[in-house]
Every structure is written in C-alpha cells, then in structure tokens.
C-alpha positions in Angstrom: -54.5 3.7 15.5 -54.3 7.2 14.3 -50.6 7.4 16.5 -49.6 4.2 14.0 -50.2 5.6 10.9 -48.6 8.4 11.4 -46.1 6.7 12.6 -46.1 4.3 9.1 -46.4 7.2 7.2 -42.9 8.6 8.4 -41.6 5.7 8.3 -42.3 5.0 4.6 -41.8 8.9 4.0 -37.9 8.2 5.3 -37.4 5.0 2.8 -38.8 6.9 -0.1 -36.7 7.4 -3.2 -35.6 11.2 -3.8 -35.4 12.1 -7.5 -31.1 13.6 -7.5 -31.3 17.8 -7.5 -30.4 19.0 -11.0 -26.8 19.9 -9.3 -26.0 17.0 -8.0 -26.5 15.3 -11.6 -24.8 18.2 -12.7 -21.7 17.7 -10.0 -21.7 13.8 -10.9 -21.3 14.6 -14.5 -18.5 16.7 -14.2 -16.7 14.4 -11.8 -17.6 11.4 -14.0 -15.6 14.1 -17.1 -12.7 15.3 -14.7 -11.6 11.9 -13.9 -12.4 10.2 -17.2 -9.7 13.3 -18.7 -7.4 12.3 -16.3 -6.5 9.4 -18.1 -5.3 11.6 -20.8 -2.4 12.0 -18.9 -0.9 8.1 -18.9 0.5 6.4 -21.1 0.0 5.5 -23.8 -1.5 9.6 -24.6 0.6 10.9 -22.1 -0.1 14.2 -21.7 1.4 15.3 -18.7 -0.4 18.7 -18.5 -3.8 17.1 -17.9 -2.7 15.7 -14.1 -2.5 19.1 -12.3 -5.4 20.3 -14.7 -7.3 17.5 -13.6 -6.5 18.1 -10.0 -7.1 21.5 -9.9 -10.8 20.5 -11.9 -11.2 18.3 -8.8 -10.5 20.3 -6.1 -12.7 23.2 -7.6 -15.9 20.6 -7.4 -14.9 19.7 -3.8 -14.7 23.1 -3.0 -16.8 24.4 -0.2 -19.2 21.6 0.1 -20.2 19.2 2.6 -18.5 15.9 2.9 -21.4 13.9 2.2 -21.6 15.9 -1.3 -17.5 15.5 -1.3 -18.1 11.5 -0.8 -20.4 11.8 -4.2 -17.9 13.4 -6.1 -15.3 11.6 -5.3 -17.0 8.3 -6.5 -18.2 9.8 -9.5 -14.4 11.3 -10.0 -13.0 8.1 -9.0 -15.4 5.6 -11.4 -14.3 8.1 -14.4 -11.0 7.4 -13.7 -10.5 4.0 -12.4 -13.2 2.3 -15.5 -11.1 4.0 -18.1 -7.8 3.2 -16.8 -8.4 -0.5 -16.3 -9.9 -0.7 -19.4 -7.4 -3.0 -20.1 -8.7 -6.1 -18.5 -11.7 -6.8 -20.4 -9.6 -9.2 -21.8 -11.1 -11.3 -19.6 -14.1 -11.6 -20.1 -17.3 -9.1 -19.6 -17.3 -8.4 -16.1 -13.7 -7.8 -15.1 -13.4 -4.3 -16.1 -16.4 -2.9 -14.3 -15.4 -5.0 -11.1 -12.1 -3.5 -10.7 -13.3 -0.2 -11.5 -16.1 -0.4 -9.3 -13.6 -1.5 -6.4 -11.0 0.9 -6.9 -13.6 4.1 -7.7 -14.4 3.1 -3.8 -11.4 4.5 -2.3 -12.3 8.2 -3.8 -15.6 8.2 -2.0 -13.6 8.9 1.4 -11.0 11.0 -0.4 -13.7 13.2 -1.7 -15.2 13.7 1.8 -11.4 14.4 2.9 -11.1 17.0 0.0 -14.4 18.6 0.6 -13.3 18.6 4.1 -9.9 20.8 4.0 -11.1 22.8 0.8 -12.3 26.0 3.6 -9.1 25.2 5.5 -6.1 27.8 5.8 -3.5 26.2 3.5 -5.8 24.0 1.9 -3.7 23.5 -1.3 -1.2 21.8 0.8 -3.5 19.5 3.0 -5.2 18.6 -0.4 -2.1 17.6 -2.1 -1.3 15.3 1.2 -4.6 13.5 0.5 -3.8 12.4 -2.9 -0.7 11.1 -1.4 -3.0 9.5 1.3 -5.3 8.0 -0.9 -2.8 6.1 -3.1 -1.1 4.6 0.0 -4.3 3.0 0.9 -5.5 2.0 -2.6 -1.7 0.4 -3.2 -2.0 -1.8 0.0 -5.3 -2.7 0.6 -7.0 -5.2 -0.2 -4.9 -8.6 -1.1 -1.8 -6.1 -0.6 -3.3 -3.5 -3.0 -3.1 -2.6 -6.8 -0.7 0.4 -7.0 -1.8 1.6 -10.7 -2.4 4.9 -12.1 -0.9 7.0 -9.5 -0.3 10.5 -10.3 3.3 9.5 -10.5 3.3 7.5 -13.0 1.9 9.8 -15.8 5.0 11.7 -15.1 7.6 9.8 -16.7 9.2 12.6 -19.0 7.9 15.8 -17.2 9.3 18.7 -15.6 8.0 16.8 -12.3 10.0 13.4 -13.0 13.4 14.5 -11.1 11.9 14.6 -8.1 11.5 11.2 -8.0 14.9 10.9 -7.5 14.8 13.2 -4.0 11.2 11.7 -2.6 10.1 9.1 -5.1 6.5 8.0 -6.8 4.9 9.9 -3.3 6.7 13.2 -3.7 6.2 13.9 -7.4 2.5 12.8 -6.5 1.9 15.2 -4.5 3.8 18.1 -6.3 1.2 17.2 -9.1 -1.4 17.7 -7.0 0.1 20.8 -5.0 0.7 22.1 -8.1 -3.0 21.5 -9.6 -4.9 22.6 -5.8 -3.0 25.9 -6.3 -4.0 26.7 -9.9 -7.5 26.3 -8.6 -6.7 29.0 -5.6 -5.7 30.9 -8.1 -9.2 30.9 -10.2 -11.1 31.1 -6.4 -9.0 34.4 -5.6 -9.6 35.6 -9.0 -13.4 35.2 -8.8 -13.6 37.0 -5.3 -11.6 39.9 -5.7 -10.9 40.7 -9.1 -9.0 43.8 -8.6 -7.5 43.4 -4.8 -7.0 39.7 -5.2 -4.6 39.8 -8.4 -1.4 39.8 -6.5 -2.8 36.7 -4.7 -3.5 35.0 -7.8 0.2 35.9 -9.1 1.6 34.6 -6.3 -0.5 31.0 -6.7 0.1 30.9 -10.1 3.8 31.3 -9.7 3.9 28.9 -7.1 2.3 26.2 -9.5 4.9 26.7 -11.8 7.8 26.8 -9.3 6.8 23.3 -8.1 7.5 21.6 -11.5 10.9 23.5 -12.0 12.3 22.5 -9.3 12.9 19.5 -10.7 15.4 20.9 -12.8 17.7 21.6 -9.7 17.5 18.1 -9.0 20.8 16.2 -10.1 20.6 12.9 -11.5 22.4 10.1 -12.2 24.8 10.5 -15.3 24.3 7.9 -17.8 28.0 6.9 -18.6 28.9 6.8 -15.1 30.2 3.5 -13.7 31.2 0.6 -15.0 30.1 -0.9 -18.4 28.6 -4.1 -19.3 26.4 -5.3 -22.3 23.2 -6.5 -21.8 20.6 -8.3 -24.5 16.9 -8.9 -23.8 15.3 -11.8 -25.9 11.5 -11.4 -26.8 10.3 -14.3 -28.4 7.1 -13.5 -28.9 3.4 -15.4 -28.0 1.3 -17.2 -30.5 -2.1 -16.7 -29.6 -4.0 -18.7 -32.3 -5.2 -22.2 -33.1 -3.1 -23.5 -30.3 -4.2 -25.2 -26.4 -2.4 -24.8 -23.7 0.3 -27.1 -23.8 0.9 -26.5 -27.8 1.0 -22.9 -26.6 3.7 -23.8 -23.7 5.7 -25.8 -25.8 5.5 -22.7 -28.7 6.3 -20.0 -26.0 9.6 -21.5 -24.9 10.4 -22.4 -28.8 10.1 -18.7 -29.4 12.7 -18.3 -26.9 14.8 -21.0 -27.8 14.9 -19.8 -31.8 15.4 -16.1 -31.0 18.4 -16.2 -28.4 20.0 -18.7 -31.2 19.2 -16.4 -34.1 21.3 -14.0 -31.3 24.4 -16.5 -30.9 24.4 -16.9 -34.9 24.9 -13.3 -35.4 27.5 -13.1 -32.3 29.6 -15.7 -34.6 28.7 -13.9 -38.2 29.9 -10.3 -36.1 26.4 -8.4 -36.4 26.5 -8.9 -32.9 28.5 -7.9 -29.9 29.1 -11.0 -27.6 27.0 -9.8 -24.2 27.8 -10.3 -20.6 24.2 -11.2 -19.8 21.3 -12.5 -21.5 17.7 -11.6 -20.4 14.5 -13.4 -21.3 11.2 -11.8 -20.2 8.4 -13.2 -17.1 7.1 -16.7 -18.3 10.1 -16.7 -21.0 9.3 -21.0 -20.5 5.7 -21.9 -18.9 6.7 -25.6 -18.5 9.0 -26.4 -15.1 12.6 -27.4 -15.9 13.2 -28.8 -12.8 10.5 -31.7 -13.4 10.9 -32.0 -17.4 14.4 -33.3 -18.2 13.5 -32.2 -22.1 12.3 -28.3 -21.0 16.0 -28.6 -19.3 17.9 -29.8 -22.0 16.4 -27.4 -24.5 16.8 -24.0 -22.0 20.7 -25.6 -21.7 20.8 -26.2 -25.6 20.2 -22.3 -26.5 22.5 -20.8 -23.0 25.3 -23.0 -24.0 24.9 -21.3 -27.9 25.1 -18.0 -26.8 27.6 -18.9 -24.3 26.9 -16.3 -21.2 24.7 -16.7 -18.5 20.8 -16.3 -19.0 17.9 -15.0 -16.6 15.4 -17.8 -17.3 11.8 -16.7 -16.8 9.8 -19.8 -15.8 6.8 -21.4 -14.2 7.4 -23.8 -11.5 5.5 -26.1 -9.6 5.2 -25.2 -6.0 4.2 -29.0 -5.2 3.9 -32.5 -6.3 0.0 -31.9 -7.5 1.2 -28.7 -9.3 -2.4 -26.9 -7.8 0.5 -24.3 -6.4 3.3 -22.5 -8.9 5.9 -20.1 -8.9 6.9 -17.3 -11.1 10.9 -17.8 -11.1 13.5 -16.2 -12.3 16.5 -18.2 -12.7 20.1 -17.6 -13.2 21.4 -20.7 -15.5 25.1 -20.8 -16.8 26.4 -22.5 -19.7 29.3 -25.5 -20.2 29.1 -29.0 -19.0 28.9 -27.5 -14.9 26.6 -25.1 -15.8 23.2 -25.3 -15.3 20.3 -23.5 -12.9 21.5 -21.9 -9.9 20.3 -18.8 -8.3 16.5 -18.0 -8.0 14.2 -15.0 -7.4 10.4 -15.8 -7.0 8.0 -13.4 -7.3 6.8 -11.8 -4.1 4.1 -8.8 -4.8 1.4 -11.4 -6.6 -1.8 -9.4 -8.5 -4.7 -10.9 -6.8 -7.6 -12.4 -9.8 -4.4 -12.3 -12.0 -1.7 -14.8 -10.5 -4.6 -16.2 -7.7 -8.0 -16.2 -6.7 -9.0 -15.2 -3.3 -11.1 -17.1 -1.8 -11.5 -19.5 -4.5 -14.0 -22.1 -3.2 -16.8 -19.9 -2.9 -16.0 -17.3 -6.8 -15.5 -20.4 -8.2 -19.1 -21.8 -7.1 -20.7 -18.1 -8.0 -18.9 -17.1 -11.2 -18.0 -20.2 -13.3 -15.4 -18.7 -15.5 -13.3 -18.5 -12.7 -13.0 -21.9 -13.1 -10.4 -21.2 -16.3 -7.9 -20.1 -13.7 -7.3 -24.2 -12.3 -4.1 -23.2 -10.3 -2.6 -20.1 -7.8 0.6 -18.6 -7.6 2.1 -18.3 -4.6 4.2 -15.6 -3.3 8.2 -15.8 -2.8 10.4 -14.6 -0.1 13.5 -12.2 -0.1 14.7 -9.5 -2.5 15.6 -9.8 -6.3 18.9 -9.3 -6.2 20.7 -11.8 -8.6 24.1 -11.9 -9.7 25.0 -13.0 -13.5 28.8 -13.4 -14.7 29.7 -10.9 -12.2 27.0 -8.6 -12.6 24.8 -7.9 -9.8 21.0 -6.9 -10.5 18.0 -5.9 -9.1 15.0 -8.3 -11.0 11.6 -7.6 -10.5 9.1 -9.2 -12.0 6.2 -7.4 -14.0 3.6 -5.9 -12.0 6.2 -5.6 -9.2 7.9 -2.4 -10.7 4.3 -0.4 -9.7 5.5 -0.9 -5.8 7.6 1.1 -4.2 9.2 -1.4 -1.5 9.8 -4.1 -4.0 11.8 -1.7 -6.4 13.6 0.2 -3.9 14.9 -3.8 -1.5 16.2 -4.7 -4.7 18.4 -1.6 -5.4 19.2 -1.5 -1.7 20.2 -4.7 -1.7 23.1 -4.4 -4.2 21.5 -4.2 -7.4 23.2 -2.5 -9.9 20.9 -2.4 -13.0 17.4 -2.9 -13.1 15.6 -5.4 -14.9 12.3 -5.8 -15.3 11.2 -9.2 -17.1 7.7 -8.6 -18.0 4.4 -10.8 -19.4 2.2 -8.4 -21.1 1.0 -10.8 -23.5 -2.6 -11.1 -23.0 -2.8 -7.4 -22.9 -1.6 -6.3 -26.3 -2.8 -3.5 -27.9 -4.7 -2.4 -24.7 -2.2 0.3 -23.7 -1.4 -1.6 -20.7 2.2 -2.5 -21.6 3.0 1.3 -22.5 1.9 2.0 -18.6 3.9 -0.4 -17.5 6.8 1.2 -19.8 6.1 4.7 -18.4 6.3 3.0 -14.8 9.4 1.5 -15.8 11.2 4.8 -17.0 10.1 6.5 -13.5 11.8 3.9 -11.7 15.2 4.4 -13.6 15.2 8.2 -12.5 13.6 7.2 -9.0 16.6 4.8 -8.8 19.0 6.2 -11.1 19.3 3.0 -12.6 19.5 1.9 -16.1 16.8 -0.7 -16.8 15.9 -3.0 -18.8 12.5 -4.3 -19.0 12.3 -8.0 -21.4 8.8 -8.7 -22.4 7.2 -11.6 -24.4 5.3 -9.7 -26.7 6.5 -6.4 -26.3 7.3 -4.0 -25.2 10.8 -4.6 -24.6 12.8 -1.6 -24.1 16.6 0.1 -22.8 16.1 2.8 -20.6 18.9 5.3 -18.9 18.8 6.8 -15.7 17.2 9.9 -16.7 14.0 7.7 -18.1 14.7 7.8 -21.8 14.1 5.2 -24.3 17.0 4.6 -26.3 16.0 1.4 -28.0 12.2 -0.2 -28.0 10.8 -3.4 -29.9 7.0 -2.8 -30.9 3.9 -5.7 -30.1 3.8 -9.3 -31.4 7.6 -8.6 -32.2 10.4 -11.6 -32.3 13.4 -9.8 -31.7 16.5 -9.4 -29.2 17.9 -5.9 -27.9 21.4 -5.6 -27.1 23.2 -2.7 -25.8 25.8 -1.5 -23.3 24.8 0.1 -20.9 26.5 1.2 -17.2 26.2 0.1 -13.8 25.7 1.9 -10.8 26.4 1.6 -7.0 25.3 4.8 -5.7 22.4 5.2 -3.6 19.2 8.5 -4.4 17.9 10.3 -1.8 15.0 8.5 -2.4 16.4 5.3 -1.6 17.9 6.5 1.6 14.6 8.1 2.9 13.2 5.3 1.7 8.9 5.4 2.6 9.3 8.3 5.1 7.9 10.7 2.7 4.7 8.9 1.8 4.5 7.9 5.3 4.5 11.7 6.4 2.2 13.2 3.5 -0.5 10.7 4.3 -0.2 10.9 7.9 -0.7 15.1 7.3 -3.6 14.4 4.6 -5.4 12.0 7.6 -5.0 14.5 10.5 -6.3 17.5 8.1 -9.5 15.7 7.0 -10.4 13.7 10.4 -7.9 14.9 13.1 -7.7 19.6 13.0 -11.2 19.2 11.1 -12.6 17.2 13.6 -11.4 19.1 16.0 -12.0 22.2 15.1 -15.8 21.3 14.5 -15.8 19.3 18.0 -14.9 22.4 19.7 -17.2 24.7 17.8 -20.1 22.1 18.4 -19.2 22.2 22.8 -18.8 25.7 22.4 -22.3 26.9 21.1 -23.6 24.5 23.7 -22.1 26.0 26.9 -24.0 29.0 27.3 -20.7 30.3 29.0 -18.3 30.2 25.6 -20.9 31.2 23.7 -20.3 34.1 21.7 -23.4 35.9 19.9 -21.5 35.0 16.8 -21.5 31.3 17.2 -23.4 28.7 15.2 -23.5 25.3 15.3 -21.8 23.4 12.2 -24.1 22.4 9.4 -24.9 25.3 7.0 -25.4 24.5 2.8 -22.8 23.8 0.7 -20.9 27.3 0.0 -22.5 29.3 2.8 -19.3 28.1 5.3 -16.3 26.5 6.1 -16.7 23.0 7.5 -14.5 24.1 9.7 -14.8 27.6 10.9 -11.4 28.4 9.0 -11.5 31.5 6.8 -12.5 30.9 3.4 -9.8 32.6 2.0 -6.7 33.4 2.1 -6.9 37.5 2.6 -10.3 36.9 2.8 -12.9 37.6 6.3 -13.9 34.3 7.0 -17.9 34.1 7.0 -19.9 33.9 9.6 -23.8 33.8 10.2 -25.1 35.9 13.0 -27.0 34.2 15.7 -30.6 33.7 15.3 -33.4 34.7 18.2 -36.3 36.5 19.8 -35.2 39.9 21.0 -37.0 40.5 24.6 
C-alpha cells in the first residue's frame, strides 16, 4: 500500500500546476510588446523602421534559450502580433478577432523554437532571417490554402527595402528585413561581450544592416512612361450601410454603380472628362446575377452603352439552380446593340470564414451566427488575364493580391496592367483597406506594373510601377478616377524566378532549425555515450538557458565557444 501512495503521490505531484518563474512572465510580456509594436510598421502607421527593430527585439529574446522557452516566446510574440493586426475583423461579431489571432499566433510557437534553435549557431543572422521566410510560407498556405497577411513584406511598400521586390519578390525583401533586424541584434550581443575588442565586429554588423536596405537602390525598375498608353477610369459607387436589408442593399449597390459611371459619361460629353479606353468597377460592383435577372442586365448594359467603352463588371453569380453555391466574377461586357457580357475571370484564392465556411454542418450547429452566412463561394479556375478594347490585363480580385502565385500567373500570362477590383466595404475605417493598399503598391514594383485597385467604398487608388499613389479616393466616397497610365510587356526578375526564392530560404530556415541542429546535437548525444569518442570535454545536450549553445556551435562570432568540463569522482 505504502508502494501505491507513493506512487499517487508522484503522480499527482507531475499533474500539479507550477506558478510561471518571474522571467518567464517577464519574457511573455516582452514578446506580447515586441510583436504588438510590430504592427507599427503596416499600414495604415506605416513605419517601416519598426520591422527590423522588431526583429532584431525578437531575435534578442530567442537568444540562447532552449526551444521549449523559444516555443513560449514565439506564441506570446506571435498573439501580439497576429490580435492586433486582424483587429480588423471584429466586424463580425465578438469572437472573430480572437479566433484568427489565436490561429495564426500558432504558427510562431514552432518559429520561436526554430529561432531559439539557430540563435548559438555560426551565421545565425542568416539562418534566422530564412525562418521568417519559412514561417510565412507555411502560415500563407495552410490551412484552407492559408491567409498570407501581414508579412514582413508588406509593411515595406515605400522603403529602402521595396526594390527588391522587383529582383526576389514579397520572400526576398522579407527576409532582408529580417537579415537586416538579426544583425543589429549581433551587433548589441558583440557589443555586450567585448566592449573594447568586439567594436570592429559590431561595425561590421552594423554596416551590414544598413547595406542590406541600400541595395535596393541598385535595383532598376520599371520606368513609368514606358510602353504604350491607354486611359483607364475606376468607378466607386459607394455602399449604403443603413436602414436597408439585403436585397434593398443589392439593388442600392448596383444603383451606386449605375449613377456614378453615368455622372462619368455626362462629363465625357460636357469635356471635364477624357473619353477612357477602359472602365473598371470594383469586386461585387452588382451583388445580383445578370445572367438570371433580365432587369440587373439591362440596367449594367444601360450605363456601358452611356459611357460607350468596355467595362470590367464585378458581380455575384449563382454557381447553381438553388443558388446555395456563387461566384465572384469579373466580367468583360461591351457596349452597342452586339455587345453584351463576354469574357470571365472567377475568383480562385477564396478567404475561408469570409467567402465560405468550412465545414459548415457542424460550426453551423455549434456557433449559431454562422448561420448569417446562408451561402459559399466557390473557387474558379485559370488565370485573370482579361482583354478589354484591346487591352490585356492581369485582374485579381481583392484578397487575391496578398498571394504571390495568383499575382505573378496573371502577369505571366500576358497581363499588362494590373487591376485589382476590391470589396472593402464591411471593413471601413478599420485600417484594413490601407493594408490592402500597401499590398497593392508592392505588387506594382514586384511586377513593375501600374495598377489600379477599384473599391466600393474606398479606397480606390492609381498606382505606378515604382508603388506611388498618384491619385486616391477616401472612405464612403462616390467618385470615379480616371487617368492615363502605360502598359508594360516586360517580365522582373522576380517573375522569371518566380517561387524559387521562397522555396530556397525556407528550405535553409527548416534544415538550420531541425536538419544541422539536429544533427549536430544527435552526434554530440552518440558521442558522450561511446566511451571511445568520448572526450573529457564532452557533455550531453541540455544545460539552462544561456549556459550553451543548443548546438555545440560557438556562441560567437570571434568568440571561444563554451564548454562545461566533465563532471566525476577522481580515483
């Protein structure tokens, strides 16, 4: 009996609770701080500083410790974050916020164990920078083909950083942010060492975090009056959002289009306005179908034949008889009496909880609100390349600009201007359509494309290929853009390495944190067990945080890596 309540004893002693050390508090606080700053950095603050800052704030809490602590941190790091920048959708409803930043804090907990990993490691700026690379590509793929938002990329829209977009894209410029932020904190490790000795090593860091950024400036981009012109307007008709249901708000959505792209003809006939070879209306422009409402027809055909060029139409369309299943659609309709809709895009990359609900028979029996979302998009196929009066584009729809693949087919494909017809309406005055923006202007560099992004609401804006705004509605706005602008055949680096570079940073972020890590500690591990390869010096892995490297590697670069003498009875 005595052998079972001992037994109990340990066994309830293993289960109990342990109150968190003071610096484990202490770490999660200032993970919880770090990542909440990094916000500071998107749009619509945007101050681009506070990326490598942040990074380098990261890295020095990783630093040296185990990577159970590094999983810890990286949550906390990641729930600061991820809460604040999704902040956004607490439009719908309590609840939403906190689930998505509760999902998408859980990709950090293994990049913190990764970081913590490769901190002691010989070059670990470099390995660390791969991980945030690494990280991304997971968190923009998986699950329900990912949610690739707030990427250290895309707080980079008008920064020294931004031109390499156009040589590597959204994974290159993340991780020279993050190269660039894992050496400043070398710097401040070397600095704290060796104060005297170490200063030429912390010159050398210091000027390599500022060398990484102006690089970009040797990067050539695409001139904005090269190629051929062609005038473009964007319609934004704006979305009522009060004392209406939801078909009296249909109906007034589409009317707001309708009315603005004829207060647009009207001043094409008075001469305020320049006749354009292309009209754009934004994602959703029309929520009814036009191919099963003769009157939603007549009325889209009514305000194209006005202006008298072809229009991208925006619409919802049912994807069958029951209309349970729609589309988001772009469609290319042409005035004149053998005009009509032609050409189609639908949109592929779908935002899952947004546009449908996985698995929807069982949410919609636990949470009840899901019940407000009665119908699921479904995804397209092909790329959203479109041709209008001559004009070939590259359309992607909303959300679809934050993904690499679906950007870069569409330029590949032939598209000669972006445009990006957006639906930000339920998000206004969030700062949600301003990230989007940012997102938008990278792309134009990325691509060296000038782009056009049409919103309902706002905000509608003309971008050139170096990613600056050169004309911008504000929110809850009725109002058309117009402008010339150039179109462009020729093909970035980017788009000819296409995903290599993301493909090869995160395979090198991996094999740092579980592959030469592993390794390293496997062999160490076999080693101080063979009596043979045993060196007095050897000790198996396993000491406190900051006493050694996880990995054996030297601490430091310069430094003698640390080692703890073998322990024993002397005979």
């Amino acid at each position: 009996m005595a052998n079972v309540d001992e037994a109990g004893t340990r066994r309830r002693r293993r289960f109990r609770f342990r109150r968190p050390s003071a610096q484990s508090v202490r770490l999660a606080a200032l993970a919880l701080f770090a990542g909440a700053a990094l916000n500071l950095a998107f749009a619509p603050i945007g101050w681009w500083p506070v990326a490598p800052l942040a990074v380098a704030a990261f890295s020095a809490l990783v630093s040296g410790r185990t990577g159970r602590r590094g999983m810890l941190i990286g949550f906390w790091f990641g729930t600061g974050f991820c809460w604040v920048m999704f902040q956004w959708l607490r439009v719908f409803g309590p609840g939403a916020q906190e689930a998505v930043g509760i999902v998408e804090s859980l990709y950090f907990i293994p990049f913190g164990w990764g970081m913590a990993r490769v901190s002691m490691m010989r070059f670990a700026p470099l390995w660390q920078a791969c991980l945030w690379v690494t990280e991304e590509y997971g968190r923009s793929r998986w699950p329900f083909g990912g949610f690739s938002w707030g990427r250290l990329a895309f707080s980079q829209p008008d920064s020294p950083f931004t031109p390499l977009a156009a040589v590597g894209g959204a994974p290159l410029v993340t991780f020279a942010v993050a190269l660039s932020g894992a050496l400043l904190w070398r710097a401040v490790v070397v600095l704290r060492r060796d104060q005297r000795a170490g200063i030429k090593w912390v010159a050398a860091l210091v000027a390599g975090a500022l060398v990484i950024p102006a690089l970009g400036f040797a990067v050539p981009l695409q001139s904005p009056d090269s190629g051929t012109p062609v005038r473009i307007a964007l319609i934004q008709g704006n979305v009522p959002r009060v004392g209406f249901g939801r078909e009296e708000q249909e109906a007034a959505v589409l009317d707001n289009h309708v009315k603005e792209t004829e207060v647009l003809a009207a001043d094409i006939r008075s001469g305020k306005a320049v006749k354009p070879d292309l009209v754009v209306w934004p994602e959703n422009g029309s929520d009814m179908d036009p191919y099963s409402d003769p009157g939603v027809a007549a009325q889209i055909q009514q305000a194209v034949d006005d202006v008298g060029v072809p229009v991208l139409i925006g619409a919802v369309i049912n994807a069958n008889a029951a209309g349970t299943n729609v589309l988001n659609r772009l469609i290319v309709w042409t005035p004149g009496p053998t005009g009509g809709m032609g050409a189609t895009y639908d949109k592929t990359h779908l935002v899952p909880f947004g546009e449908y609900l996985p698995f929807r028979g069982i949410l919609t029996k636990m949470i009840k609100r899901f019940n407000m979302i009665p119908r699921d998009f479904v995804p397209g196929h092909g790329k959203g390349v479109l041709t209008l009066g001559g004009v070939t584009v590259a359309a992607v729809i909303c959300f679809e600009v934050a993904y690499d693949d679906v950007v870069r087919n569409a330029v590949k494909g032939g598209g000669q201007v972006l445009l990006v017809p957006s639906n930000n309406a339920s998000y206004m005055g969030t700062g949600q359509t301003y990230q989007q923006l940012a997102i938008a202007r990278f792309r134009a560099v990325e691509h060296g494309r000038w782009t056009m992004e049409a919103a309902t609401s706002g905000v509608s804006a003309v971008i050139d290929p170096h990613g600056r705004i050169l004309a911008q509605t504000g929110e809850y706005q009725a109002r058309y853009l117009d402008m010339q602008v150039h179109r462009n055949t020729a093909i970035t680096l980017a788009d000819r390495v296409g995903a290599w570079p993301e493909y090869v940073f995160a395979l090198l972020g991996l094999l740092a944190a579980i592959g030469l890590g592993g390794a390293a500690t496997t062999w160490r591990r076999t080693r101080a067990l063979i009596p043979a390869f045993r060196s007095p010096a050897d000790t198996l892995p396993g000491a406190p945080d900051g006493e050694a490297a996880p990995d054996g590697s030297d601490t430091d670069a310069g430094l003698q890596p640390v080692q703890t003498p073998a322990k024993g009875r002397a005979r």
